[in-house]
N, CA, C and O atoms as a GROMACS GRO file, in nm:
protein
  588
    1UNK      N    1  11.023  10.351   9.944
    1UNK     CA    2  10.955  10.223   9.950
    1UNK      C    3  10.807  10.242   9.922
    1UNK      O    4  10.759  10.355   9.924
    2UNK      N    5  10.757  10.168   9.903
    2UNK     CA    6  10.594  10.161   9.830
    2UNK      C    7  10.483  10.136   9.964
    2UNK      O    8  10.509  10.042  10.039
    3UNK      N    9  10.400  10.193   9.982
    3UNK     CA   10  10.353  10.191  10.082
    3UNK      C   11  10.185  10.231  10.021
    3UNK      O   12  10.157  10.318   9.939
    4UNK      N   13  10.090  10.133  10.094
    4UNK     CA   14   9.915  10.155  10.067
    4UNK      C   15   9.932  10.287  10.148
    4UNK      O   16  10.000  10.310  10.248
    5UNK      N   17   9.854  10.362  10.080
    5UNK     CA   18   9.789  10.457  10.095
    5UNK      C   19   9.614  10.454  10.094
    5UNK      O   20   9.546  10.400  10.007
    6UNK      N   21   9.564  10.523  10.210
    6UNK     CA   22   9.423  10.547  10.171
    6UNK      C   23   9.342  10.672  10.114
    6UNK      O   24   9.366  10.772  10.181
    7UNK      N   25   9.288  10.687  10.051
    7UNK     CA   26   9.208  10.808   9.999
    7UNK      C   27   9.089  10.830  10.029
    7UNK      O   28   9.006  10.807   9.941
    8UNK      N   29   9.047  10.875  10.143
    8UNK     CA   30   8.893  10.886  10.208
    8UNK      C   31   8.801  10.934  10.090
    8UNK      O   32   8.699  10.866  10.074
    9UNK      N   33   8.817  11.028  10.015
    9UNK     CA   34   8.731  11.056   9.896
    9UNK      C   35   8.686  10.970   9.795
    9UNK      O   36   8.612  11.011   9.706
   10UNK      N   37   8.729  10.841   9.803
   10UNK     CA   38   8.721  10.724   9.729
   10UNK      C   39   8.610  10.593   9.801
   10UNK      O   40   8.528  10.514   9.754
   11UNK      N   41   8.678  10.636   9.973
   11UNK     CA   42   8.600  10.478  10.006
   11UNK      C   43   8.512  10.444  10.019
   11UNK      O   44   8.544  10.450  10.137
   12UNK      N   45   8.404  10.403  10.019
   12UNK     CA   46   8.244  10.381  10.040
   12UNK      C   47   8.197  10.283  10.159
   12UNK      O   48   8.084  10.242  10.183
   13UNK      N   49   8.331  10.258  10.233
   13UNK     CA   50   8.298  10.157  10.307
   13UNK      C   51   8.241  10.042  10.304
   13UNK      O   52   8.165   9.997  10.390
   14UNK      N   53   8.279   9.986  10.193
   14UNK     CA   54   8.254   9.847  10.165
   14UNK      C   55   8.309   9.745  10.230
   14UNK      O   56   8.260   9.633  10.216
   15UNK      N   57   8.445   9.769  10.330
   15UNK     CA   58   8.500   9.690  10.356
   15UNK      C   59   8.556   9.563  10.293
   15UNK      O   60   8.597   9.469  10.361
   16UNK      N   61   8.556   9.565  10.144
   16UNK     CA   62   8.614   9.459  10.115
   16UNK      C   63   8.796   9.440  10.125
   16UNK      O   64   8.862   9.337  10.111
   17UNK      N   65   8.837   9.560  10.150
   17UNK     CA   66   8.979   9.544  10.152
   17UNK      C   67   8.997   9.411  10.339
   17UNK      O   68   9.074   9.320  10.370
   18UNK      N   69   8.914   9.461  10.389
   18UNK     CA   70   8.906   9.366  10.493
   18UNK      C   71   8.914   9.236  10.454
   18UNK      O   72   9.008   9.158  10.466
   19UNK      N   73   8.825   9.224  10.415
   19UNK     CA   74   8.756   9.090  10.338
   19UNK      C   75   8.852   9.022  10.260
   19UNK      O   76   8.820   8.903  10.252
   20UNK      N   77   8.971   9.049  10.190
   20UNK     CA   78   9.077   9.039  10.107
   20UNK      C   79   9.158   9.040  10.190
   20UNK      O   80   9.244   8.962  10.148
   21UNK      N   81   9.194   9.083  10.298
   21UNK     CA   82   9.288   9.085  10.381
   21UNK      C   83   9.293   8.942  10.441
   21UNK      O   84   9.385   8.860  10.433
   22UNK      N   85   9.182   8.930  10.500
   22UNK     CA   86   9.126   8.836  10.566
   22UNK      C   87   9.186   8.693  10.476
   22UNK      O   88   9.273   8.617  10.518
   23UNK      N   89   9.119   8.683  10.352
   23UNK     CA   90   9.168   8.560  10.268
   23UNK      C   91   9.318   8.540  10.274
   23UNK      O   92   9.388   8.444  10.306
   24UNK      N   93   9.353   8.718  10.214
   24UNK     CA   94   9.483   8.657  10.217
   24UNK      C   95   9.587   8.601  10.286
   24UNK      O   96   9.668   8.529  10.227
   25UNK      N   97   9.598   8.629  10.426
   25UNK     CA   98   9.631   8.604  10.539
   25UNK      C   99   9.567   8.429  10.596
   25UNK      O  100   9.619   8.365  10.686
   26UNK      N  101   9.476   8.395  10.536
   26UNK     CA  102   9.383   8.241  10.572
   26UNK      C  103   9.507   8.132  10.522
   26UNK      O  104   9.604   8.150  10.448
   27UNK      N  105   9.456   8.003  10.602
   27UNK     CA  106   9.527   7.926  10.558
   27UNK      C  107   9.468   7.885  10.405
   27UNK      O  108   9.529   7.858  10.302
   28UNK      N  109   9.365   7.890  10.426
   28UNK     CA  110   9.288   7.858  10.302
   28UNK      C  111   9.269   7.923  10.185
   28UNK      O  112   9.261   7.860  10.079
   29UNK      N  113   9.261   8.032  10.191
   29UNK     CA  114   9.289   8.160  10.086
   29UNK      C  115   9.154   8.153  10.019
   29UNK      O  116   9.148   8.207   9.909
   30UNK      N  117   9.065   8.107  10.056
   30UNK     CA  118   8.910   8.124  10.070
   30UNK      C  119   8.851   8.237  10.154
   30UNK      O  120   8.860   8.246  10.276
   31UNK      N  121   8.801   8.309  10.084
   31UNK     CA  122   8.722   8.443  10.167
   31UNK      C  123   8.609   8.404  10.226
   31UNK      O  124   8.587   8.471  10.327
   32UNK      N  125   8.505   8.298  10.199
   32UNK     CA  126   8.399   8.230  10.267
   32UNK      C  127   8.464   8.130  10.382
   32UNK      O  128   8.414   8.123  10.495
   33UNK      N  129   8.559   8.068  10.350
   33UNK     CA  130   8.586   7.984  10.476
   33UNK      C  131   8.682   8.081  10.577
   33UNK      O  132   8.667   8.085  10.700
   34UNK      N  133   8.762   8.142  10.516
   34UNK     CA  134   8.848   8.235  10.604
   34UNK      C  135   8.748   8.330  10.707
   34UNK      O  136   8.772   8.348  10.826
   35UNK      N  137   8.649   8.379  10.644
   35UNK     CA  138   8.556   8.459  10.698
   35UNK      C  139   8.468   8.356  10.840
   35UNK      O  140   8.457   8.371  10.961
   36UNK      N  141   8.427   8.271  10.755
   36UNK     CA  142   8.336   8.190  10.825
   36UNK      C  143   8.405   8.115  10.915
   36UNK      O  144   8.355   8.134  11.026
   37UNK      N  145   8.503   8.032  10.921
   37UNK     CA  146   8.572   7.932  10.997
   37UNK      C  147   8.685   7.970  11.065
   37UNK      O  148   8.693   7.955  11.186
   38UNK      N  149   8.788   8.027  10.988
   38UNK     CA  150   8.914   8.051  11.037
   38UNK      C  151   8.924   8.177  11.134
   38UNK      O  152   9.017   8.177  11.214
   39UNK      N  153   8.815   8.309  11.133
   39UNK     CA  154   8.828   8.394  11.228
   39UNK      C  155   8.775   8.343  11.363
   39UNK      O  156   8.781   8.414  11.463
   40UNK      N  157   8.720   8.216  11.366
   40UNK     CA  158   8.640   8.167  11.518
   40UNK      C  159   8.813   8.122  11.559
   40UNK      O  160   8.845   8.119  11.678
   41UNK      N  161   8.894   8.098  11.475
   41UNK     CA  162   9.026   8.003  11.565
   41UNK      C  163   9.136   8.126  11.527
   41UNK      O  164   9.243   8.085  11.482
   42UNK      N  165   9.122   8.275  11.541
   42UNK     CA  166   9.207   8.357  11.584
   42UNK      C  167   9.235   8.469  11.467
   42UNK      O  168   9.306   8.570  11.473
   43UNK      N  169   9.138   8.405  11.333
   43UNK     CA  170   9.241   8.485  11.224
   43UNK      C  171   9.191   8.671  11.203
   43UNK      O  172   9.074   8.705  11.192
   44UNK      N  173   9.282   8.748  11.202
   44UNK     CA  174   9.188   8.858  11.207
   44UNK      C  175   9.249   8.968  11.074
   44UNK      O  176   9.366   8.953  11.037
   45UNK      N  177   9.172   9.063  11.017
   45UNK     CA  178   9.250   9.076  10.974
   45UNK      C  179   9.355   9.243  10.984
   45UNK      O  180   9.363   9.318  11.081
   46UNK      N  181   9.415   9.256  10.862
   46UNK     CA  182   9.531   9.345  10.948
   46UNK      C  183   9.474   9.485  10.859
   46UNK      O  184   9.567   9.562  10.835
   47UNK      N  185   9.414   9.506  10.836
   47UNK     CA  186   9.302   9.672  10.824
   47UNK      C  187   9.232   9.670  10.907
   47UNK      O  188   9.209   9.577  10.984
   48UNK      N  189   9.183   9.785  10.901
   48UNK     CA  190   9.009   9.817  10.962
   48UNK      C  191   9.007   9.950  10.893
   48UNK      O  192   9.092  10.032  10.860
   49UNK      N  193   8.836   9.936  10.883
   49UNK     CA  194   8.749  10.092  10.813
   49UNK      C  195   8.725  10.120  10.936
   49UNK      O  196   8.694  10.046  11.029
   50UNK      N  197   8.749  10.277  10.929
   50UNK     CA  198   8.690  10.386  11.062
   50UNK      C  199   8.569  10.411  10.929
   50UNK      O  200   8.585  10.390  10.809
   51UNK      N  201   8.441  10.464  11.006
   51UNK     CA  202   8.326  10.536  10.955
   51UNK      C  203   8.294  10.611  11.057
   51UNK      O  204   8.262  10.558  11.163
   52UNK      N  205   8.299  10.752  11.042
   52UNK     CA  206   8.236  10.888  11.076
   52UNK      C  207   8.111  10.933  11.005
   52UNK      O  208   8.144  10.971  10.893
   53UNK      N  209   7.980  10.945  11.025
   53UNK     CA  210   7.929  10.978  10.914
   53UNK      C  211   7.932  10.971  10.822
   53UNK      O  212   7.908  10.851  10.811
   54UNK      N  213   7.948  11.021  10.687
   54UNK     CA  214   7.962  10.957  10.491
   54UNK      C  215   8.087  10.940  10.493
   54UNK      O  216   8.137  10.881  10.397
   55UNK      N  217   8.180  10.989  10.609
   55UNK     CA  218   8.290  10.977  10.531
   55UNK      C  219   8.375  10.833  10.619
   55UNK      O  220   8.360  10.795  10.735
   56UNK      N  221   8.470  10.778  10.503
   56UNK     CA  222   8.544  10.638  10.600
   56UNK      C  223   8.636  10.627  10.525
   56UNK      O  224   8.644  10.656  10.406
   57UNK      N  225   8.739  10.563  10.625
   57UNK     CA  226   8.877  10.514  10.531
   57UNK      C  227   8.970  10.419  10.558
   57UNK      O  228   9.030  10.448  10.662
   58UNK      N  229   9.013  10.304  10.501
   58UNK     CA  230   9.053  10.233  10.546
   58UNK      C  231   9.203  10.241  10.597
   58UNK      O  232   9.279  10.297  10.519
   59UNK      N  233   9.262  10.189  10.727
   59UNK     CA  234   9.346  10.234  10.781
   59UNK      C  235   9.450  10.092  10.814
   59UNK      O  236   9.412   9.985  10.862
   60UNK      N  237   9.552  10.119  10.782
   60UNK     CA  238   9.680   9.994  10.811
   60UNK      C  239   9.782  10.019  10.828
   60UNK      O  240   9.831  10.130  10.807
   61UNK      N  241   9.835   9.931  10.865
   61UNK     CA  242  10.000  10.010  10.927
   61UNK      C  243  10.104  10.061  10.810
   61UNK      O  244  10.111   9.994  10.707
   62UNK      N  245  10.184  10.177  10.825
   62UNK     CA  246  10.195  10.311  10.755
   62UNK      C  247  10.389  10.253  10.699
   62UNK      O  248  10.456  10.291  10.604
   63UNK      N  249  10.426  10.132  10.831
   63UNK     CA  250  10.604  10.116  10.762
   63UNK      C  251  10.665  10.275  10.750
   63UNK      O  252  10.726  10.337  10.664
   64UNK      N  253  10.619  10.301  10.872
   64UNK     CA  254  10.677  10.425  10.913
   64UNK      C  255  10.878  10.483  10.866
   64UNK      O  256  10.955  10.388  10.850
   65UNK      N  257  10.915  10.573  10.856
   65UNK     CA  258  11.033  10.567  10.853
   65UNK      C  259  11.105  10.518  10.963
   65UNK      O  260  11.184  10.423  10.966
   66UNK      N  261  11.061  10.612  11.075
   66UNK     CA  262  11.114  10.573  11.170
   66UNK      C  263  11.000  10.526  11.244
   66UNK      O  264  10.958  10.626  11.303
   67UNK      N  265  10.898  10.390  11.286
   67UNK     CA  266  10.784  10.394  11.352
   67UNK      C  267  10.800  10.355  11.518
   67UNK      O  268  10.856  10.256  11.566
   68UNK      N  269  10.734  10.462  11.585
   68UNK     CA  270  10.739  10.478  11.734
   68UNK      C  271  10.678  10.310  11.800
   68UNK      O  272  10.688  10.268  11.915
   69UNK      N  273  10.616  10.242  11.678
   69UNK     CA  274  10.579  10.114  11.751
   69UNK      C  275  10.738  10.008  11.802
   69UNK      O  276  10.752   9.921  11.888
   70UNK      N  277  10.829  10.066  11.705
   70UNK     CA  278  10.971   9.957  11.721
   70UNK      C  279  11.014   9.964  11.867
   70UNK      O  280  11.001   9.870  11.945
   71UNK      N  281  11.068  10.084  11.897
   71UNK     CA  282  11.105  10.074  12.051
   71UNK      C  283  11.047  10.054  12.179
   71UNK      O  284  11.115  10.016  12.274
   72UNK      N  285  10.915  10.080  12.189
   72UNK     CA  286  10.818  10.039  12.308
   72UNK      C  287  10.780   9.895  12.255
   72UNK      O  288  10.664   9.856  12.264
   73UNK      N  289  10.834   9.852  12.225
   73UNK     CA  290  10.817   9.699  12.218
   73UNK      C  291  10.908   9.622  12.304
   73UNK      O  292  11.021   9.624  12.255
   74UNK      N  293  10.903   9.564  12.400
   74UNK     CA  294  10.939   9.508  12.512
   74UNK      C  295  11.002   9.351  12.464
   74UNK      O  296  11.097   9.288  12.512
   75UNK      N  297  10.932   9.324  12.379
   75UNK     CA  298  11.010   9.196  12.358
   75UNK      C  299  11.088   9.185  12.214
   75UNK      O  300  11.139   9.084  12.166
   76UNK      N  301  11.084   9.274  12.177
   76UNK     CA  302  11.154   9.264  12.008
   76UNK      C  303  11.074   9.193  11.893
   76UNK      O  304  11.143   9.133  11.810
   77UNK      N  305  10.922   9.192  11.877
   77UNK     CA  306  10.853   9.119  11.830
   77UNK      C  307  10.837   9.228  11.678
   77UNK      O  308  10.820   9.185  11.564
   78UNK      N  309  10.850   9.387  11.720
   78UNK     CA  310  10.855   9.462  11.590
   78UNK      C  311  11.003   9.495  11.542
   78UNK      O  312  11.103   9.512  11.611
   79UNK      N  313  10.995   9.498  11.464
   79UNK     CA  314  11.165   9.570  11.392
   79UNK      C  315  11.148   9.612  11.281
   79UNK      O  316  11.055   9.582  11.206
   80UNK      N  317  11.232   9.682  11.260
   80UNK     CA  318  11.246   9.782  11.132
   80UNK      C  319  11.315   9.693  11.028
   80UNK      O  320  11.423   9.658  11.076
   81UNK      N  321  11.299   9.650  10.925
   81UNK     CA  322  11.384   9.609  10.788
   81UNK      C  323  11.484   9.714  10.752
   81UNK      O  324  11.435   9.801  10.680
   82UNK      N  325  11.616   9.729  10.782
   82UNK     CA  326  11.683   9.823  10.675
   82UNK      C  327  11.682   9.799  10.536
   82UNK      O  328  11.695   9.895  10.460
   83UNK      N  329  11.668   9.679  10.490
   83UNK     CA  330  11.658   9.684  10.331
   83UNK      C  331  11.522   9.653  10.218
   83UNK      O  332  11.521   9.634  10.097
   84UNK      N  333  11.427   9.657  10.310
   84UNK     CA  334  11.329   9.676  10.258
   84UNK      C  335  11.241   9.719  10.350
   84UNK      O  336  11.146   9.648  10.384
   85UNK      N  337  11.260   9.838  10.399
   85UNK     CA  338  11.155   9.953  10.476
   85UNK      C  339  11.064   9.928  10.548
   85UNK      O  340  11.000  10.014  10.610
   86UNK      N  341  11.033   9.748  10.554
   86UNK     CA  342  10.931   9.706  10.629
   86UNK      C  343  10.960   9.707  10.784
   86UNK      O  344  11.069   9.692  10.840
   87UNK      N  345  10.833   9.729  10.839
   87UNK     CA  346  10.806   9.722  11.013
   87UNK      C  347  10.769   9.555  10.980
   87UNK      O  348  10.682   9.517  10.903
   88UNK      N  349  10.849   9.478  11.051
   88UNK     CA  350  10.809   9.361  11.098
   88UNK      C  351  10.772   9.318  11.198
   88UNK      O  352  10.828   9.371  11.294
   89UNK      N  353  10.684   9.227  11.231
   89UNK     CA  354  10.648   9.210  11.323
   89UNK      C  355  10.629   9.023  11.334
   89UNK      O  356  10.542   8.960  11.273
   90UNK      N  357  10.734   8.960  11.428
   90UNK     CA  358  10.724   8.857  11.439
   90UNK      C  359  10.617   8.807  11.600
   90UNK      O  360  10.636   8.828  11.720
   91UNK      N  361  10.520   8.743  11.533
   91UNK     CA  362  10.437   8.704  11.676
   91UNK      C  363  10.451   8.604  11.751
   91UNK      O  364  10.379   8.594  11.851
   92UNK      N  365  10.553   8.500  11.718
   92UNK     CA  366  10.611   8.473  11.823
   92UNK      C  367  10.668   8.490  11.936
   92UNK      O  368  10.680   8.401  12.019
   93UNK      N  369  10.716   8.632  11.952
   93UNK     CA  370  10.807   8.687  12.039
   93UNK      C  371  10.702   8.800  12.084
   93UNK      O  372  10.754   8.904  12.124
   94UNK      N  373  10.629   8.798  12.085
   94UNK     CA  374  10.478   8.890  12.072
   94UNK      C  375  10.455   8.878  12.254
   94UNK      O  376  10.497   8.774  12.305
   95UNK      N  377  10.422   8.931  12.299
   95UNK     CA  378  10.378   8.872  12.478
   95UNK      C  379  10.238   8.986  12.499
   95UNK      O  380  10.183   9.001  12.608
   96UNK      N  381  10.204   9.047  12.394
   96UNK     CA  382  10.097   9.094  12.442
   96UNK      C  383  10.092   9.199  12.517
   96UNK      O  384   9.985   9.196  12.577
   97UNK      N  385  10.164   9.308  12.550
   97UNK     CA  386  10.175   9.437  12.638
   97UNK      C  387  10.086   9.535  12.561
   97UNK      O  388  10.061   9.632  12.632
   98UNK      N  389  10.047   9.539  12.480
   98UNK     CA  390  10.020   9.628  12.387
   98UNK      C  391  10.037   9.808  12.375
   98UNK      O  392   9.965   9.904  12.347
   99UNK      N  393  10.189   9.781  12.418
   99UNK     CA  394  10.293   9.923  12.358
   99UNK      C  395  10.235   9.975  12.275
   99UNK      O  396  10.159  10.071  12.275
  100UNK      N  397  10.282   9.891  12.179
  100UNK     CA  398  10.262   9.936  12.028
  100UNK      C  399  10.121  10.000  11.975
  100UNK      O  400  10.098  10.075  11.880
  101UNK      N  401  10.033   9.938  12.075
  101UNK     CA  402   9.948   9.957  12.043
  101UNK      C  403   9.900  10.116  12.062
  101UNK      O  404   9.837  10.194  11.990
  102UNK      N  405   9.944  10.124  12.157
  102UNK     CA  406   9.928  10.306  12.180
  102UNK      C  407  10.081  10.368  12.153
  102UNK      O  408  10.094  10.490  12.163
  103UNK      N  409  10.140  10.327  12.136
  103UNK     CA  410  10.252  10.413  12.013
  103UNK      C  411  10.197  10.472  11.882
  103UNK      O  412  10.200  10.590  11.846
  104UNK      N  413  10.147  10.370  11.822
  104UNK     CA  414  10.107  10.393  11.679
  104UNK      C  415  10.016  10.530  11.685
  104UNK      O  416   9.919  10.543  11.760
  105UNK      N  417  10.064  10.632  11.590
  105UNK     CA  418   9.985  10.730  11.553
  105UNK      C  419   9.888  10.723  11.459
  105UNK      O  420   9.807  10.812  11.434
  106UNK      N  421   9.896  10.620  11.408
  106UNK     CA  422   9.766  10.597  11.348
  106UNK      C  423   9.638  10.535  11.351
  106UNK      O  424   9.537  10.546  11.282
  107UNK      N  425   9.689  10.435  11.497
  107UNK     CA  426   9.574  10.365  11.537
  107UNK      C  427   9.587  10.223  11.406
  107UNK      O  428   9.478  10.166  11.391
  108UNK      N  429   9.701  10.168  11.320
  108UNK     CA  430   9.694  10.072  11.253
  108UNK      C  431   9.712   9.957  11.321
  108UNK      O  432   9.681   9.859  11.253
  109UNK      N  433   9.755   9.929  11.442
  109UNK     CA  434   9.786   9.820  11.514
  109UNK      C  435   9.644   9.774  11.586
  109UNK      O  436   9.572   9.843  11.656
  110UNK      N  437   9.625   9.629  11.545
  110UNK     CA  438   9.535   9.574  11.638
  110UNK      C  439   9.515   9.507  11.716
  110UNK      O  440   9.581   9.410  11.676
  111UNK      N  441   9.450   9.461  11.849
  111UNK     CA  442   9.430   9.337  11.917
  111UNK      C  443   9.363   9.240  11.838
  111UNK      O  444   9.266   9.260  11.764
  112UNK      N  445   9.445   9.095  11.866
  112UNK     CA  446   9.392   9.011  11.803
  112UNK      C  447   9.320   8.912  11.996
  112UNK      O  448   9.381   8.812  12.033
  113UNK      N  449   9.259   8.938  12.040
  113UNK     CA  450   9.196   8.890  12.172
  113UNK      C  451   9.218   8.731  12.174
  113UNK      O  452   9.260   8.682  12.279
  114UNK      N  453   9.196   8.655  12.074
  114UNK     CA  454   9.165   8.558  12.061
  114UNK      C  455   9.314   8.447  12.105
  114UNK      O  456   9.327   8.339  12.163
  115UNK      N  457   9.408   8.549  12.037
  115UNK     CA  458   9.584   8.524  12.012
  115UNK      C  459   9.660   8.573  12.152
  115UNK      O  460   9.750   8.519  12.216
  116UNK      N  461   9.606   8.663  12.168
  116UNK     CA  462   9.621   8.806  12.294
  116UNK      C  463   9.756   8.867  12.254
  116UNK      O  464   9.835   8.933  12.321
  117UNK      N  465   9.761   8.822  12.112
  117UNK     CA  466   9.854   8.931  12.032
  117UNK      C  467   9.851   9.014  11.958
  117UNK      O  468   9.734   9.048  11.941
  118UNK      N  469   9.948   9.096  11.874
  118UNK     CA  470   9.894   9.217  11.763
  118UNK      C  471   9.859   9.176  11.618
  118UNK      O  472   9.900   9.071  11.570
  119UNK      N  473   9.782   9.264  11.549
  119UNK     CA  474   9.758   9.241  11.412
  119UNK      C  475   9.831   9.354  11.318
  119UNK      O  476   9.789   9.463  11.280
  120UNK      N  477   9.929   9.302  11.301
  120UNK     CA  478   9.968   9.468  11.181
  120UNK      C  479   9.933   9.416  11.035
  120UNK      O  480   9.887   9.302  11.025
  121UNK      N  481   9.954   9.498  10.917
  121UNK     CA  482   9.996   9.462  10.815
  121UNK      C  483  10.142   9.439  10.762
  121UNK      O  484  10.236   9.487  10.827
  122UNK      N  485  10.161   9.382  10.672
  122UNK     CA  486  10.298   9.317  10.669
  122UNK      C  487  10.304   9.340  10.480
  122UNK      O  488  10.385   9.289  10.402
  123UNK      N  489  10.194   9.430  10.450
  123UNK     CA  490  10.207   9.456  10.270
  123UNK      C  491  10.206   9.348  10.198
  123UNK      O  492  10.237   9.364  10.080
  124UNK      N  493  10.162   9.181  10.252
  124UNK     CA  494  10.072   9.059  10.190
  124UNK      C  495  10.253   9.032  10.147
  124UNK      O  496  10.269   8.977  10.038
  125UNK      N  497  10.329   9.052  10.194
  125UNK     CA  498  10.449   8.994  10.200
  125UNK      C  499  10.456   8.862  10.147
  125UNK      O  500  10.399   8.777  10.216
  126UNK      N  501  10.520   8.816  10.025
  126UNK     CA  502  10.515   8.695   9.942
  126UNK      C  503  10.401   8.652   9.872
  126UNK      O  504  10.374   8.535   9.848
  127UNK      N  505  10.312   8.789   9.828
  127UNK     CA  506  10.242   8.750   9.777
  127UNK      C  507  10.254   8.854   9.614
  127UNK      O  508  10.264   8.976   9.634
  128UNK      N  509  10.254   8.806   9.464
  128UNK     CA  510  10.312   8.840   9.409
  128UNK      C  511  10.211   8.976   9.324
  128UNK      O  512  10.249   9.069   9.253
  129UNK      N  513  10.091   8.940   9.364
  129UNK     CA  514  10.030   9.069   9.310
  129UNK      C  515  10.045   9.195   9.402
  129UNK      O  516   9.969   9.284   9.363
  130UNK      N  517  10.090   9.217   9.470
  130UNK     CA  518  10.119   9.288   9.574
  130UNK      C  519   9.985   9.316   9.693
  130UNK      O  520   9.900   9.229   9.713
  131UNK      N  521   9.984   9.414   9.745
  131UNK     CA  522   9.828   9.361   9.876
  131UNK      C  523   9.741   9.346   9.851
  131UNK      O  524   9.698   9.442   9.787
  132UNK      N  525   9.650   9.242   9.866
  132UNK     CA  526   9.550   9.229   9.830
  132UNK      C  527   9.422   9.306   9.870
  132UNK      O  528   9.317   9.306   9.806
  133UNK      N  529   9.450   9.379   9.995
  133UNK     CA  530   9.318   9.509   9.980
  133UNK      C  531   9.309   9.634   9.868
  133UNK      O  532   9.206   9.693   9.835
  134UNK      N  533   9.430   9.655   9.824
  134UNK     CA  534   9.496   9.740   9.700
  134UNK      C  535   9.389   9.665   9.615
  134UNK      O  536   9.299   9.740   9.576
  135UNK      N  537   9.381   9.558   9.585
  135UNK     CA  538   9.382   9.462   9.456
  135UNK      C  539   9.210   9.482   9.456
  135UNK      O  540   9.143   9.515   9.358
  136UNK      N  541   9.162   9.455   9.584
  136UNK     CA  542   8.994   9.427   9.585
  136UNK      C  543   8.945   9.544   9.608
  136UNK      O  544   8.823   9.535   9.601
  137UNK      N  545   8.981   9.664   9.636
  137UNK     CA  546   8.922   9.771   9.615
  137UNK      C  547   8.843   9.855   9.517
  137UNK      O  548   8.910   9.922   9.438
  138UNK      N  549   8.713   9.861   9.512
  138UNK     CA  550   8.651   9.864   9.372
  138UNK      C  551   8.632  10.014   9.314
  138UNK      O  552   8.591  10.045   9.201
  139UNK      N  553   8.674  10.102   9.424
  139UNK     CA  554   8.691  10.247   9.397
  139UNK      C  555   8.826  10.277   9.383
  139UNK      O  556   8.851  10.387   9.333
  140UNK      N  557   8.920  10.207   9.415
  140UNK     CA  558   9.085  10.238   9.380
  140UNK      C  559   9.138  10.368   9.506
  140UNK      O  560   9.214  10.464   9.496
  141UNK      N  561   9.070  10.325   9.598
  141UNK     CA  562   9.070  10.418   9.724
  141UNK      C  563   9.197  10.373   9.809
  141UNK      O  564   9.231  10.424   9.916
  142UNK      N  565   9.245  10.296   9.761
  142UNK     CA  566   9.351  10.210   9.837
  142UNK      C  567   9.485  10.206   9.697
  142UNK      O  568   9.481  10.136   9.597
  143UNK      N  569   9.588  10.301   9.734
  143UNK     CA  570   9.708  10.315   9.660
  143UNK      C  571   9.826  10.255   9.708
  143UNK      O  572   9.885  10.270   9.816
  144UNK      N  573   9.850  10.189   9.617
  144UNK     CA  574  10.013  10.084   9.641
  144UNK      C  575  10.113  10.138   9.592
  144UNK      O  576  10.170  10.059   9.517
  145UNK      N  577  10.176  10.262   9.598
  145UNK     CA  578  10.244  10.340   9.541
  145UNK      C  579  10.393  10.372   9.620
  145UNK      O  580  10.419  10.296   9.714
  146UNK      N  581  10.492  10.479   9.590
  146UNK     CA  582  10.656  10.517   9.628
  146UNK      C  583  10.577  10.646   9.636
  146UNK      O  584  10.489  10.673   9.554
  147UNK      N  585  10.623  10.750   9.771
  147UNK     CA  586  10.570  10.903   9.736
  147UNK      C  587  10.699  10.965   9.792
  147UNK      O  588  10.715  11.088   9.792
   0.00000   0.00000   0.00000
């Protein structure tokens, strides 16, 4: 299955894969209003850049083979896709324990405070250019690739 990849030797920390995330996920699909309006009423988005000194990389959830976030989930809000490799995560059924949140070995899962639920990525799911932090990345530090 095809999965973003990050390449720290690439990122500059621009954060725009954020920024793209952010839209894409908006009701509005406006990066100025999504940014400006829609994160005051919960919207967040499903990356984040770590920065260490020069070096940074943007980090999102991995659609693990097998990911340790599925079973410490208490209410069934994550699940595994058998036919398309995706970790889903429905937030309805979400209650906020945040398992998952310290399951994840990668640290891709986030609090959304506002929701008092999680933020994963979901690979911009129905959207036809495929993720849009892939897409806005201006160093190509962000790979949408099968490995």
């Amino acid at each position: 299955m095809k999965r973003v990849y990050p390449d720290k030797n690439f990122c500059i920390g621009c954060r725009l894969c954020e920024l793209a995330c952010l839209a894409a996920h908006s009701d509005s699909s406006d990066i100025v209003l999504a940014y400006r309006e829609e994160r005051s009423k919960g919207l967040s988005a499903c990356k984040r850049v770590f920065e260490n000194d020069n070096e940074c990389v943007s980090i999102s959830c991995r659609h693990c083979d097998e990911p340790q976030c599925v079973p410490v989930c208490i209410s069934g809000a994550l699940t595994k896709d058998d036919n398309t490799g995706i970790t889903v995560y429905d937030a309805d059924r979400c209650v906020g324990c945040w398992s998952c949140l310290m399951a994840c070995p990668y640290g891709a899962i986030q609090r959304n405070r506002l929701q008092n639920k999680i933020v994963k990525c979901d690979l911009c799911s129905g959207r036809k250019e495929g993720p849009a932090c892939v897409e806005a990345c201006p160093n190509r530090a962000l790979k949408y690739e099968e490995r």
